[in-house]
N, C-alpha and C positions, 0 to 999 in steps of 0.2 A: 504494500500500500504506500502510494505517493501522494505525496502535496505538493504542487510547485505554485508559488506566488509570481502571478506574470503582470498584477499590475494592483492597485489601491493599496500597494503600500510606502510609508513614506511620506503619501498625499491622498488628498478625497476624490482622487480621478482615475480615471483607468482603471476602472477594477476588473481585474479577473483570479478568479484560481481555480486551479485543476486537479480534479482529485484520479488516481489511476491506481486501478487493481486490477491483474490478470490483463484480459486484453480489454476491458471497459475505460473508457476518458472520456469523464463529463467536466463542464467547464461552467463554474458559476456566476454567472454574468461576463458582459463583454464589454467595454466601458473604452472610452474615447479617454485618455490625457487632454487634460487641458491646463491651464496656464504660463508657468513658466514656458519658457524656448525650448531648454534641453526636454521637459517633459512632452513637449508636442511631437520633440521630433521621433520622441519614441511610436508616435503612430506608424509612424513610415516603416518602421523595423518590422523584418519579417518575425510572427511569433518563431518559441522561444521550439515549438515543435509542430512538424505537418499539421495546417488546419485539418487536413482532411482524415487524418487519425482521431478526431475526436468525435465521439458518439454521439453526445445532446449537450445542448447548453439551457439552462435552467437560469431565467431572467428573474433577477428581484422585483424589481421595476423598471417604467422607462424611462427613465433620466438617463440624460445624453453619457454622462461617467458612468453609467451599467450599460446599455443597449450598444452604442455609439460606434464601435470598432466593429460592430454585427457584418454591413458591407462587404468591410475587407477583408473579413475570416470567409466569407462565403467568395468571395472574389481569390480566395487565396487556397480555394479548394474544400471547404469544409460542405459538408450533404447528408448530415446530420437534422434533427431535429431541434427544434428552440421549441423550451415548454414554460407556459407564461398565464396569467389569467386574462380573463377577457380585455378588462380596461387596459393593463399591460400592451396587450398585444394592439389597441387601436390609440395607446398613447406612443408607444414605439412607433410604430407608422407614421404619425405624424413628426415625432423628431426628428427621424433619421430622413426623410423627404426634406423638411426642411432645412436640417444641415446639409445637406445635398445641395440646395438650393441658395446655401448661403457662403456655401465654399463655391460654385461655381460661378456666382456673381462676383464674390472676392477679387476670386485668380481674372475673370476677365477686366473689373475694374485695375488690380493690377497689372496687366499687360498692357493696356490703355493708358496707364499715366505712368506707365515705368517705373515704379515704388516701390518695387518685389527683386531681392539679390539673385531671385531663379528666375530662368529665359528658355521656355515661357511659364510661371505662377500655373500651378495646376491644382485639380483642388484632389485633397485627399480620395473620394469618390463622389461619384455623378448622383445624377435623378436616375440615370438608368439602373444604377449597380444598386443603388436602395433601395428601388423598387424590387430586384430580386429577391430580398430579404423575404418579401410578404409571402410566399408559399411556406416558407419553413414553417411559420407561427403554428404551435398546436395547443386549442385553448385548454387548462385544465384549471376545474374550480377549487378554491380553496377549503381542504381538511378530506379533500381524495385522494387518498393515495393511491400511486401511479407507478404500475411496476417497470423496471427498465430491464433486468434481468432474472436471472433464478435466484441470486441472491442480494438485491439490488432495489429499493422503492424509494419513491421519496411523498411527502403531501408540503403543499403550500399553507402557511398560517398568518394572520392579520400582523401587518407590522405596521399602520397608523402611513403615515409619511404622506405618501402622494396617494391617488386615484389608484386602486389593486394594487398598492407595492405589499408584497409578502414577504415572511422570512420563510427557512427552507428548515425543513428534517428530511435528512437523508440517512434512508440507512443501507450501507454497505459492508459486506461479509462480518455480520453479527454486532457491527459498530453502528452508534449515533452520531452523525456531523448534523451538528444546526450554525446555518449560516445568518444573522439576523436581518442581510439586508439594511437597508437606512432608517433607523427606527424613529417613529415619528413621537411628539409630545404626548405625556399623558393627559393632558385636557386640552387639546387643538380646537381650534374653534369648528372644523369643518370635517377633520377626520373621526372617526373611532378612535380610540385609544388604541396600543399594540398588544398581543397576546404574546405573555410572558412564558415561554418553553420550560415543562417540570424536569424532562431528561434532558440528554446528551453527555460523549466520551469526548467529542472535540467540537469546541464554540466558536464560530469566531463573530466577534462583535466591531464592529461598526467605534469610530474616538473622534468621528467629526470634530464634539466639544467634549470631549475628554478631560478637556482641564478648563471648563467654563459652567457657570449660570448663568441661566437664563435669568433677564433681571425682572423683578418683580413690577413692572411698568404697568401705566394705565395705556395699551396702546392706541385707545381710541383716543384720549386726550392728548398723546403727543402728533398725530395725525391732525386733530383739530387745531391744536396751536399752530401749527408749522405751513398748513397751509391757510390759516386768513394771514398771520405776517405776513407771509409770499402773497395774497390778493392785496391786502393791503398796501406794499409795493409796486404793485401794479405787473407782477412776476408771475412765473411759471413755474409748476410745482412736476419736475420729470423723475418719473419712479422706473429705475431699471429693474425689472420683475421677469422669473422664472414662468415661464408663459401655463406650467403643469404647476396647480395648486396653489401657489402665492400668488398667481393672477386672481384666482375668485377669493384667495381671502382676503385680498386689496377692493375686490369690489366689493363684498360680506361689510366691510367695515365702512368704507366709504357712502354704501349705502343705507345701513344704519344711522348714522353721523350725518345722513341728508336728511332720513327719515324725522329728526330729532330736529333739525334746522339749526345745526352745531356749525354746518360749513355752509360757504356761500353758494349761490345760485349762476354756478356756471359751468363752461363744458367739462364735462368729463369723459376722457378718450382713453379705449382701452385698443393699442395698436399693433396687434401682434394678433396677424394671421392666423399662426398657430393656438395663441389662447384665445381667438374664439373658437376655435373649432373643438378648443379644451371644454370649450360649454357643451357639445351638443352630447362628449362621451362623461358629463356629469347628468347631462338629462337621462340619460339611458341607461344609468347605473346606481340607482337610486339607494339601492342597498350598501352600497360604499362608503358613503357621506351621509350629513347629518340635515341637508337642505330636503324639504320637502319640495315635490313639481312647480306648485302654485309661489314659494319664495324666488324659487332659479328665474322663474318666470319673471316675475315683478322685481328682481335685482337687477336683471338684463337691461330693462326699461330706460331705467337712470343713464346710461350711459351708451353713447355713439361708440359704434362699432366701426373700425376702419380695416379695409384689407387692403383695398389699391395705394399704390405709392403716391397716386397721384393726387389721392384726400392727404397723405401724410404730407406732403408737400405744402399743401393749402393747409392744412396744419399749423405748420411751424410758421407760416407767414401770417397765420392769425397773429393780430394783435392784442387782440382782449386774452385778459388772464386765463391760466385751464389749469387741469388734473391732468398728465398724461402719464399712463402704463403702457410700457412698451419693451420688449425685448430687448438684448437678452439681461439676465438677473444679475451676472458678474459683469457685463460690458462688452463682452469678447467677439460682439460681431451684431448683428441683428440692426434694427429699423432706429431703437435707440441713439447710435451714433450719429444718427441727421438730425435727430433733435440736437442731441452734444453741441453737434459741430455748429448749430444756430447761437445756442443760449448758456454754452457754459462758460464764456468770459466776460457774462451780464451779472453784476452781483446781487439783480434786485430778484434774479432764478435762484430756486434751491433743485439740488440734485438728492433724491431721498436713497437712499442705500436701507433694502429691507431683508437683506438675506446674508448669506455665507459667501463673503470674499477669498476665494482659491489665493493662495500666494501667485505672485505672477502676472496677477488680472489686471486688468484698467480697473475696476472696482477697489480693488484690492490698494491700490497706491491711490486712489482719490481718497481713501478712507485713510492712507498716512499720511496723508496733510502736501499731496503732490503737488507743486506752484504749476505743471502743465501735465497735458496728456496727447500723446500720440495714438492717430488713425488715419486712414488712408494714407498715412506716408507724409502725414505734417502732425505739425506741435501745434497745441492752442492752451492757451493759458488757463489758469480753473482760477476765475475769480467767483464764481455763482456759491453760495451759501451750500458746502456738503452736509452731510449728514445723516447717523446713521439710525434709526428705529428698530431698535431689538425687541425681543419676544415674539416676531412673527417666522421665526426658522420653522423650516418643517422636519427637523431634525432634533432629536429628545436633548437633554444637555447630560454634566457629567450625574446627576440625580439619578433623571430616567433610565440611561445607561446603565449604574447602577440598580437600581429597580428592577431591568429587565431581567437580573441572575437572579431574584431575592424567591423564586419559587423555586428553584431545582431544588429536587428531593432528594440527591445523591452531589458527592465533588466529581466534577467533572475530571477527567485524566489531563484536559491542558485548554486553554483559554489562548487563542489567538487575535491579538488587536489590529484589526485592518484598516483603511479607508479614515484615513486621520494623518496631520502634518506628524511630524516627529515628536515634537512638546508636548501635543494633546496627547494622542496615542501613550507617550511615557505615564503622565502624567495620571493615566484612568490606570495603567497597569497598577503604580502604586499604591492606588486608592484600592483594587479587584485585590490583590494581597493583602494590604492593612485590614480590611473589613472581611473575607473571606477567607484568607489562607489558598488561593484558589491558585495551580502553577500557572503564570500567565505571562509571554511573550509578545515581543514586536518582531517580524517578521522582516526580512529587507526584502525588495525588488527582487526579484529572478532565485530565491532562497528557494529551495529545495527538503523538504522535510520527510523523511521513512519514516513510517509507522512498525 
């Protein structure tokens, strides 16, 4: 029995690991690198073994750091099966089409203004090669288990987060691995809470915040404050949001906050393609979430929906105050940046940061007090008001984390910290020992482990 870590360690992207016994190789999620350089360019890197030796891949959920390298493992030979639940598999679709879509516009605007050190800028894969993904998807519901061999099963179980993200029990030749997946808050406004696993011989958990609280904030009140200052100015209030789940709990709140007559009466633009079409796989999935039909309904209301470039445009040249939510969450690409490049060296604009900055990111060095920011291949100065709003991550802190071991009914044989910077990751191992005694490791990149 092997384990090889080919990616979420280290950092909260690129996840993958692979477990192999006998001639079976299943791979748990398949996650794009993102931020940092060096780490991107590890996408280009052929894996670390034949895609096409591996049997199934077993998706937590679809955020672009689990699904995202899906493309290239199947461009790269892999004819295997991806087993995923339903929402999973119609939110994966939509990422991966979009990042398809957002690397090919890149590399051609690249090629176009000469910006790109590669001649010619190409994008990691197409709209074509993503679209091959969609046959593999095979839906399985969550707490069925799913046999893969004679001695081999796994079932999917609730892990909060996003729209169908699960964590995994697998068990293989008489062993338990539970994989948690990205585990969401235990009182999220919109998810369920996670379901805490009583077994497993090998864990491996999730250190996003590993060494953080969530802070006890009023989020609705600092939403309220931040944008009448900003109308008050006569400014614009641009939210870079993860277009799966902190899109509609941006609208959840903001529409409450209307409802009350706590914010002003003006536009509110939700601009990301993709998050609205995140709406239609909330409508269809009712059992997931916490909104009933007739809420999704009457929250949609409140706010203009944009998908052509060419409302974005007319958009930004609006002059009257607005609300805008627009892709992507950490900055790294998406519709957001046309706002940026308008409004972020206006000081009387705030730039709202509501989620988890990767190292590396444009998010990420706006949030450490960056005097400029680079895109398309120019600098522009960040005079516009940043700032960040905590307690809307859809990711548990080090509490929940903790929380999520406090039911096992036996010591597990060994605790693996995945999908976390280095500090965080340490920082929960110390904590999973001081309070459990539990043997618990960090894992490096390409580490290799025999059972």
């Amino acid at each position: 029995m092997k384990i090889q870590f080919l990616g979420g360690t280290g950092t909260v992207t690129g996840s993958k690991t692979l477990l192999e016994h006998n001639d079976l190789r299943i791979l748990i999620d398949c996650g794009m690198f993102q931020g940092l350089k060096a780490l991107r360019e590890l996408n280009w890197e052929p894996l670390a073994i034949e895609p096409s030796s591996i049997d199934f891949v077993l998706l937590t959920h679809g955020h672009l750091d689990h699904c995202g390298w899906l493309p290239k493992l199947i461009n790269d030979g892999f004819i295997g099966k991806i087993f995923c639940t339903r929402p999973t598999k119609q939110i994966s679709q939509l990422i991966l089409l979009d990042s398809a879509k957002i690397q090919e516009e890149e590399a051609s605007k690249a090629n176009k203004e000469h910006f790109s050190k590669h001649n010619p800028a190409e994008p990691l894969y197409t709209v074509a090669e993503a679209e091959k993904v969609l046959p593999y998807f095979r839906v399985v519901e969550k707490e069925l288990e799913v046999k893969l061999s004679e001695d081999c099963y796994f079932r999917f179980f609730q892990a909060g987060h996003i729209l169908g993200a699960c964590s995994i029990s697998l068990h293989m030749d008489g062993k338990e691995f539970v994989f948690s997946g990205d585990i969401g808050q235990d009182d999220d406004l919109l998810m369920f809470p996670p379901e805490r696993p009583k077994t497993g011989d090998y864990i491996f958990l999730e250190s996003t915040y590993g060494n953080r609280l969530h802070p006890n904030n009023d989020v609705f009140w600092d939403l309220e404050r931040l944008i009448n200052e900003t109308v008050s100015k006569g400014g614009n209030v641009i939210i870079p949001s993860f277009a799966v789940e902190r899109a509609q709990v941006l609208m959840y709140l903001l529409w409450q906050l209307k409802k009350q007559n706590r914010i002003p009466d003006i536009p509110y633009i939700i601009d990301t393609p993709m998050g609205i079409r995140v709406l239609d796989v909330f409508t269809e999935n009712h059992k997931w979430h916490k909104l009933t039909p007739n809420e999704c309904e009457e929250m949609c209301r409140m706010f203009t929906m944009i998908s052509d470039f060419e409302d974005t445009i007319n958009a930004i040249y609006d002059k009257q105050p607005k609300v805008v939510i627009a892709a992507s969450g950490m900055i790294t690409g998406g519709r957001v940046l046309s706002y940026l490049e308008r409004y972020i060296d206006q000081p009387e604009n705030t730039v709202m940061l509501v989620g988890y900055q990767a190292e590396g990111t444009r998010g990420r060095k706006l949030l450490e007090g960056a005097k400029e920011i680079k895109f398309y291949g120019k600098y522009y100065p960040v005079k516009a008001k940043v700032v960040l709003v905590e307690g809307l991550s859809a990711h548990g802190d080090q509490n929940d984390l903790l929380n999520w071991l406090r039911d096992l009914q036996q010591k597990p044989k060994k605790i693996f910290l995945v999908h976390g910077e280095n500090e965080a990751a340490d920082s929960l191992r110390l904590k999973i020992t001081e309070e459990f005694g539990y043997d618990c490791s960090v894992p490096l990149l390409g580490q290799t482990v025999v059972l």
